[in-house]
BAGU-531854 format. One record per atom (N, C-alpha, C): residue number from 1; atom name; x, y, z. Coordinates in steps of 0.05 Angstrom, whole numbers. Each point is the difference from the previous one (the first is absolute). Example, Ala and Ser with C-alpha at 12.3 -4.5 7.8 and 13.67 -1.06 7.14 Angstrom:
# residues 2
i:at:c1:c2:c3
1:N:264:-114:156 $
1:CA:-18:24:0 $
1:C:18:24:0 $
2:N:-7:21:-14 $
2:CA:16:24:1 $
2:C:-15:22:14 $
***
This chain:
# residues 175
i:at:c1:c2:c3
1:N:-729:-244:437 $
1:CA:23:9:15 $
1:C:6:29:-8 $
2:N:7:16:14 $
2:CA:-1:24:7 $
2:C:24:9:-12 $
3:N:6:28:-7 $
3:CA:33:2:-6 $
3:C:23:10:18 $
4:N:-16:1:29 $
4:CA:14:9:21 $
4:C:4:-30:17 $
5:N:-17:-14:-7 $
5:CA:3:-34:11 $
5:C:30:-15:-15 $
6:N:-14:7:-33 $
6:CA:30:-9:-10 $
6:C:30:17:2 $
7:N:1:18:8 $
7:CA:23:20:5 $
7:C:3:1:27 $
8:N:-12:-20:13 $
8:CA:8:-3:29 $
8:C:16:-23:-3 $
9:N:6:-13:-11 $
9:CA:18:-26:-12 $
9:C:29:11:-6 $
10:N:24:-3:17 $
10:CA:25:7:-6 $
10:C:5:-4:-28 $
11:N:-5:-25:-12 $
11:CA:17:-7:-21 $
11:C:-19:18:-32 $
12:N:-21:2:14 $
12:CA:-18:21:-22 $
12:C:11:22:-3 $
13:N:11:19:30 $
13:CA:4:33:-6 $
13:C:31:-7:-8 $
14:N:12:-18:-4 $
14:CA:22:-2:-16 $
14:C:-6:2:-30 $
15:N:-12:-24:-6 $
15:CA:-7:4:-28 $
15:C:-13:27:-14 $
16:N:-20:2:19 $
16:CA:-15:32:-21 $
16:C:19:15:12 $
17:N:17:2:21 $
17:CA:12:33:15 $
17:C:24:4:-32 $
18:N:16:-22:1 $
18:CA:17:-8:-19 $
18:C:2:18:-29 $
19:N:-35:-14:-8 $
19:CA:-6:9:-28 $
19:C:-7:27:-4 $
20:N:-7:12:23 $
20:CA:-17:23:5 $
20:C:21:22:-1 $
21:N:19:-5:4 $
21:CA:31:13:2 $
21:C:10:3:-25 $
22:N:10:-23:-7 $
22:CA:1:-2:-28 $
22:C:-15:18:-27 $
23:N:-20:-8:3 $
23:CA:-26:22:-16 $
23:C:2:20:5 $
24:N:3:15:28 $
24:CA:3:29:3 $
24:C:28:15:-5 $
25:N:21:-15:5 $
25:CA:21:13:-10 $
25:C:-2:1:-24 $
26:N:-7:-20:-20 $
26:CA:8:8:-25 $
26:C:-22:18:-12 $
27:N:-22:4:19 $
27:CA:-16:28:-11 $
27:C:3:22:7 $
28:N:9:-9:25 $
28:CA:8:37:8 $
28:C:31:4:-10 $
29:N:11:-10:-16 $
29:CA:33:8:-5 $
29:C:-13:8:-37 $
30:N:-11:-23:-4 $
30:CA:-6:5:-26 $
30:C:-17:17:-15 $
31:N:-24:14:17 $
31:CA:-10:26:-2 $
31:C:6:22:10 $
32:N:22:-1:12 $
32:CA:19:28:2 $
32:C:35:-2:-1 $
33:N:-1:-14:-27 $
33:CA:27:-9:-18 $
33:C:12:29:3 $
34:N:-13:19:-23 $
34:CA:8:21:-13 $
34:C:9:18:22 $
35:N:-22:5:34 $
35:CA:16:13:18 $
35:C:22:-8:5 $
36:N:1:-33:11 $
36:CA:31:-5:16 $
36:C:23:9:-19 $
37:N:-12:-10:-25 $
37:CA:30:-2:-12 $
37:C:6:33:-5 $
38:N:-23:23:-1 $
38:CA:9:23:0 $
38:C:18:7:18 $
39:N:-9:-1:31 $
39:CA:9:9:22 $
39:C:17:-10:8 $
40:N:6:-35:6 $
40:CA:14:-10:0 $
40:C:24:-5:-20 $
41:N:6:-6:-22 $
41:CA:7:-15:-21 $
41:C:-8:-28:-15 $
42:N:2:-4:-20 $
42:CA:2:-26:-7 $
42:C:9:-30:15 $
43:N:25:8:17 $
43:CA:7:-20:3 $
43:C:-4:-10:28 $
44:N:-17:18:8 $
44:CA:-9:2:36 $
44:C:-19:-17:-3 $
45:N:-18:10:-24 $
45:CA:-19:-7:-8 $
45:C:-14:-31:1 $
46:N:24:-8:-15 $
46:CA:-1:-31:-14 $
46:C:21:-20:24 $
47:N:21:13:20 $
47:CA:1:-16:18 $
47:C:-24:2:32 $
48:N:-15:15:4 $
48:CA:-17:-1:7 $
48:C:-23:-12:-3 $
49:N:-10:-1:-29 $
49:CA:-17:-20:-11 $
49:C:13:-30:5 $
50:N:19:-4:-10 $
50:CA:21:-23:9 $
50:C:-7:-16:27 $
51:N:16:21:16 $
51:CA:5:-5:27 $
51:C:-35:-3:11 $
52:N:-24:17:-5 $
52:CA:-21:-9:13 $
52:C:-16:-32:-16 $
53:N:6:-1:-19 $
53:CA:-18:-25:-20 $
53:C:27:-24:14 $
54:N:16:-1:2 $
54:CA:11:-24:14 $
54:C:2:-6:30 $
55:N:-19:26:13 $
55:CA:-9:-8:30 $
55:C:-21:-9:2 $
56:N:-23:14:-23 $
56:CA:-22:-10:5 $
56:C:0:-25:-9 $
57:N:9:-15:-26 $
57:CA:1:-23:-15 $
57:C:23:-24:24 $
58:N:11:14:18 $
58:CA:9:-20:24 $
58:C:-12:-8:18 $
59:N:-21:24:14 $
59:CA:-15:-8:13 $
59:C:-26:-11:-6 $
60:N:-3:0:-40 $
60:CA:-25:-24:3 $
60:C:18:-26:4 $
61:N:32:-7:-12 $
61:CA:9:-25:-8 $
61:C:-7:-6:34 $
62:N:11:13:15 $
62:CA:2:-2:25 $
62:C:-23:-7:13 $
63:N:-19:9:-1 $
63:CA:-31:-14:15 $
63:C:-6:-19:-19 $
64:N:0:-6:-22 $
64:CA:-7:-19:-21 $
64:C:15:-31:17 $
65:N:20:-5:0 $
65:CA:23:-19:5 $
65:C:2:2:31 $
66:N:-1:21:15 $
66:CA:0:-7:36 $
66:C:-31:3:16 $
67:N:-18:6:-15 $
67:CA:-24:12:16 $
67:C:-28:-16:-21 $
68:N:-2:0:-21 $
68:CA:-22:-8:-12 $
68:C:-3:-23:-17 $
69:N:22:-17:-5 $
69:CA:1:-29:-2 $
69:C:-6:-14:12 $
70:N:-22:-19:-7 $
70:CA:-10:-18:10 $
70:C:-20:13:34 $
71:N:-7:22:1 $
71:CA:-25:12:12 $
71:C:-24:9:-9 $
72:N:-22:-4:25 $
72:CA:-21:8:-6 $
72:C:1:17:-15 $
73:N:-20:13:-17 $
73:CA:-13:-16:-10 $
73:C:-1:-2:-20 $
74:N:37:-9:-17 $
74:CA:11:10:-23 $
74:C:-2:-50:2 $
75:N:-7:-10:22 $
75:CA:13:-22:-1 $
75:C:-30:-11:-4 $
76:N:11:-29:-30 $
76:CA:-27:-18:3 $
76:C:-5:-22:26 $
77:N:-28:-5:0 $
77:CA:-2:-18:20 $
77:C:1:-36:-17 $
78:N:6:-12:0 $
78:CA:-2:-25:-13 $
78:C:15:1:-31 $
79:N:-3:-18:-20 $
79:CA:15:-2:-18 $
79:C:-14:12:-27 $
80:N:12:23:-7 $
80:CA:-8:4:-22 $
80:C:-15:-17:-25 $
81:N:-21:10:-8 $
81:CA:-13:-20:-25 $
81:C:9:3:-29 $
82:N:5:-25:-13 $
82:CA:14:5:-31 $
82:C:-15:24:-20 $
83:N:-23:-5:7 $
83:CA:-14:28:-21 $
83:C:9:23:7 $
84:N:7:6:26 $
84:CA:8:38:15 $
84:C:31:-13:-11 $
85:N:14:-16:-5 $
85:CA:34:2:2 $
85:C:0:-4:-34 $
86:N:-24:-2:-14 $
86:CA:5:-4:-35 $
86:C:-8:37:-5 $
87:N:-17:4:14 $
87:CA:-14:32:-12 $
87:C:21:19:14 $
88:N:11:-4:20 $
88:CA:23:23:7 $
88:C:22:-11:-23 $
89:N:14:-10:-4 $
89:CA:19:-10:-13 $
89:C:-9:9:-32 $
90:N:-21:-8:-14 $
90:CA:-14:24:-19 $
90:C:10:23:-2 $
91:N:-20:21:23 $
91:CA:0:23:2 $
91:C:29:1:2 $
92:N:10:-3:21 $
92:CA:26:7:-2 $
92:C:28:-4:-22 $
93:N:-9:-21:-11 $
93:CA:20:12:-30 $
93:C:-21:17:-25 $
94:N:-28:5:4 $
94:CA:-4:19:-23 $
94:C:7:32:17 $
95:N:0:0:21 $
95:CA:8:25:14 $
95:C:32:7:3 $
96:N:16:-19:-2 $
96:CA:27:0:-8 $
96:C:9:11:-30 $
97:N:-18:-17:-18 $
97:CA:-2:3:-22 $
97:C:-1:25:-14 $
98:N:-18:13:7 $
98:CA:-11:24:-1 $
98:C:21:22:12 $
99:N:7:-7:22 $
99:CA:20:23:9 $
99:C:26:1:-2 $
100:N:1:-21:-13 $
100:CA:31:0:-26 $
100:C:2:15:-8 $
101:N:-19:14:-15 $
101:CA:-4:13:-26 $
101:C:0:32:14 $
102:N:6:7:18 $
102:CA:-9:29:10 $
102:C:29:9:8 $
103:N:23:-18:10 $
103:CA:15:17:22 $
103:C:26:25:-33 $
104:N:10:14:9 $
104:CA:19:21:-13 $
104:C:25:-15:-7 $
105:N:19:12:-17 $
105:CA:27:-14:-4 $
105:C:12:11:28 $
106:N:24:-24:15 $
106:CA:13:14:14 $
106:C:21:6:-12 $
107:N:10:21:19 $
107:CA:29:11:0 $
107:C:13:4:27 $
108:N:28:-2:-3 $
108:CA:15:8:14 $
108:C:-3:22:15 $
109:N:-1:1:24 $
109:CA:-15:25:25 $
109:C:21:20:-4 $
110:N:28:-8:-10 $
110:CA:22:24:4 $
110:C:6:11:-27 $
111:N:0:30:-7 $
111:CA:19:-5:-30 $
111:C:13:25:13 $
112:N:31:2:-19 $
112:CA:12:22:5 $
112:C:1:26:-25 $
113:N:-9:19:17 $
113:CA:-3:26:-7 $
113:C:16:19:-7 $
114:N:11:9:-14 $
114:CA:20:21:-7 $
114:C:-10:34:9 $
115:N:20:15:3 $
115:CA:-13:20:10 $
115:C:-22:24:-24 $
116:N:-1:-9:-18 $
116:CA:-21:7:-15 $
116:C:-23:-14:-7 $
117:N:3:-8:29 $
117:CA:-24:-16:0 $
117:C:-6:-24:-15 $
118:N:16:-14:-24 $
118:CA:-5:-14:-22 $
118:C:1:-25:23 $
119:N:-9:-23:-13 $
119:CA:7:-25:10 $
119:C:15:-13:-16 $
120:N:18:-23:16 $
120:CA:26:-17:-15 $
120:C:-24:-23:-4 $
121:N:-19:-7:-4 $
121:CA:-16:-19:-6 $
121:C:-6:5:-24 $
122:N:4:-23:-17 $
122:CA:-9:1:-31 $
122:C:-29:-10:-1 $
123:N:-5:4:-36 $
123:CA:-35:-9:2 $
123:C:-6:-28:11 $
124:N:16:-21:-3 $
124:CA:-1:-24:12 $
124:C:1:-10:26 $
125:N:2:28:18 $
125:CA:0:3:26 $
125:C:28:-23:9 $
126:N:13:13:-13 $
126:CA:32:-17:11 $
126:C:18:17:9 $
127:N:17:3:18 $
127:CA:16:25:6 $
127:C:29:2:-25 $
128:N:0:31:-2 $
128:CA:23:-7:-29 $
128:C:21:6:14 $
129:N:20:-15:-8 $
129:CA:28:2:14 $
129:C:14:17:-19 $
130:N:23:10:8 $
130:CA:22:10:-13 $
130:C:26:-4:19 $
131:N:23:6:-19 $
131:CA:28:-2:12 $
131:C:2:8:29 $
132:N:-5:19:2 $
132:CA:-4:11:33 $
132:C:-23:-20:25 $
133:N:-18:-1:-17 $
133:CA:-18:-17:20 $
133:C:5:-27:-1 $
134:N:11:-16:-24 $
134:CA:17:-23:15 $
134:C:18:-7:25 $
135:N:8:34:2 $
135:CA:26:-7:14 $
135:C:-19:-2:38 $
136:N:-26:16:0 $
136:CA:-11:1:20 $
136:C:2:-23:17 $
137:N:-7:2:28 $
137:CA:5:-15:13 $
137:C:-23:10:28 $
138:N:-17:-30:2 $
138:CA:-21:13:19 $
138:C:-26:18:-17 $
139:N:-19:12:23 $
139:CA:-12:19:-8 $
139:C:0:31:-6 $
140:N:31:10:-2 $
140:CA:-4:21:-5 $
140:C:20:3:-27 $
141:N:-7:13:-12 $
141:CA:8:2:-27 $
141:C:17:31:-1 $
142:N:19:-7:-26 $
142:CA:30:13:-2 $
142:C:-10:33:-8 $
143:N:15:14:8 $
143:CA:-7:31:-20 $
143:C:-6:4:-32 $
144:N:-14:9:4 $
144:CA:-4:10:-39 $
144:C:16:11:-12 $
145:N:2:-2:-16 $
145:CA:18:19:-19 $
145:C:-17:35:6 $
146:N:23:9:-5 $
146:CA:-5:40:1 $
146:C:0:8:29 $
147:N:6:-22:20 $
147:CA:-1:5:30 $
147:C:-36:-3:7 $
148:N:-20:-5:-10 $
148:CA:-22:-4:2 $
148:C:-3:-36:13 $
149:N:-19:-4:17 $
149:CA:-1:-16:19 $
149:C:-25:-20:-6 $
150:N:-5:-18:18 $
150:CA:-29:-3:-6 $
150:C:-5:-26:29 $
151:N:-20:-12:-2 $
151:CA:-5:-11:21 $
151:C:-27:-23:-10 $
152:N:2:-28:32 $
152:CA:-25:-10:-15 $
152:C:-23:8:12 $
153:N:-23:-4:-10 $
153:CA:-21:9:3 $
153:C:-27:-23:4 $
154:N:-22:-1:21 $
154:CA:-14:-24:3 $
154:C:-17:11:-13 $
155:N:-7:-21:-13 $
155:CA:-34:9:-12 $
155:C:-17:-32:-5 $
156:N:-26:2:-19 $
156:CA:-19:-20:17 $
156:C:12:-27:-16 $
157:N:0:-16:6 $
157:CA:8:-30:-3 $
157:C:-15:-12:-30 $
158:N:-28:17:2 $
158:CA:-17:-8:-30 $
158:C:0:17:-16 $
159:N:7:-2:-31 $
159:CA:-9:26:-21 $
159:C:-25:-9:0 $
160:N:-20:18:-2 $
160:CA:-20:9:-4 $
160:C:-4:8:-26 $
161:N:20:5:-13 $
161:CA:2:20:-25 $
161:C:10:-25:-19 $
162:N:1:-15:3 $
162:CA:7:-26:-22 $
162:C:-18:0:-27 $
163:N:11:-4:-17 $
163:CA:-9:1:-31 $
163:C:-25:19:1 $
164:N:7:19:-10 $
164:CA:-25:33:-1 $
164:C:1:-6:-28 $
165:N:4:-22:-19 $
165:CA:-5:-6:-28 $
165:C:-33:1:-4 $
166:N:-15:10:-19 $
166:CA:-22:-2:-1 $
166:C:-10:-29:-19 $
167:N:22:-4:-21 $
167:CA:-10:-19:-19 $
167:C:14:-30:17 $
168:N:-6:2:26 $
168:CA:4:-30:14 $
168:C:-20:-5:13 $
169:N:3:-29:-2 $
169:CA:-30:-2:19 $
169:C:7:5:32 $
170:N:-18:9:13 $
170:CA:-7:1:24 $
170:C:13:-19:23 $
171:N:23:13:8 $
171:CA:4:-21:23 $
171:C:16:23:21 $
172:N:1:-12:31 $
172:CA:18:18:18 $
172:C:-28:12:20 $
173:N:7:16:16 $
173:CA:-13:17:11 $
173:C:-4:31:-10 $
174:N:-6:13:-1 $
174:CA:-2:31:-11 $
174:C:-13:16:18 $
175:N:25:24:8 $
175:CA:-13:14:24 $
175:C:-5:28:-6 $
***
């Protein structure tokens, strides 16, 4: 079968169109990081990345669940055999297994910024409160002391930068 035979199949150019989207936004945003965020800013930046990775990641949920369930030629014919449903079930928890061990610590996508740039996020990645920011209310936070201001700020959802300790063993992603 041909790859213009199989991409003549609706529920196919959903699945690859889907993934193919997916893959390219995050390479073309992610190999020209350093321009956008020059020209653009930071925060254009990362709601852009945002806003395109949850269109593309809709429209695979979207062909996955309305277009390629239970179709050719993603669909078996007759009843699966116990050996193919013992060896996927295998693979698939040593492949789970395995990719436990890779994803980054998350964090919180928002922290708030002071206008020297500092962050109100401590090393524990917890936001530090004080007298004034108790009293906050919502997302926008009270004036600073000295008439200095500050605002929140998005940034990526995973540290990447998690334990830079050398005398630990090896765990996390490292970029």
């Amino acid at each position: 079968m041909s790859a213009s035979q199989i991409l003549s199949k609706p529920a196919m150019r959903w699945a690859a169109g889907g993934w193919t989207f997916f893959i390219a936004e995050n390479f073309i945003l992610s190999e020209n990081r350093t321009y956008l965020i020059e020209n653009y800013g930071d925060d254009v930046y990362h709601y852009a990345y945002g806003t395109l990775s949850t269109a593309a990641m809709s429209s695979v949920f979207y062909g996955y669940f309305r277009k390629v369930k239970d179709a050719p030629p993603l669909l078996f014919k007759g009843p699966i055999p116990l050996g193919a449903k013992v060896a996927s079930f295998m693979c698939l928890s040593l492949g789970l297994g395995m990719a436990s061990q890779i994803p980054p610590k998350i964090q919180i996508p928002v922290e708030f910024v002071t206008n020297d740039n500092t962050s109100a996020a401590n090393e524990n990645n917890t936001i530090a409160t004080s007298a004034a920011a108790e009293t906050a209310v919502g997302p926008t936070a009270p004036p600073m002391e000295g008439g200095g201001g500050g605002g929140w700020k998005v940034r990526c959802p995973f540290d990447f930068t998690d334990n830079k300790d050398t005398n630990s063993p090896v765990h996390g992603l490292e970029r």
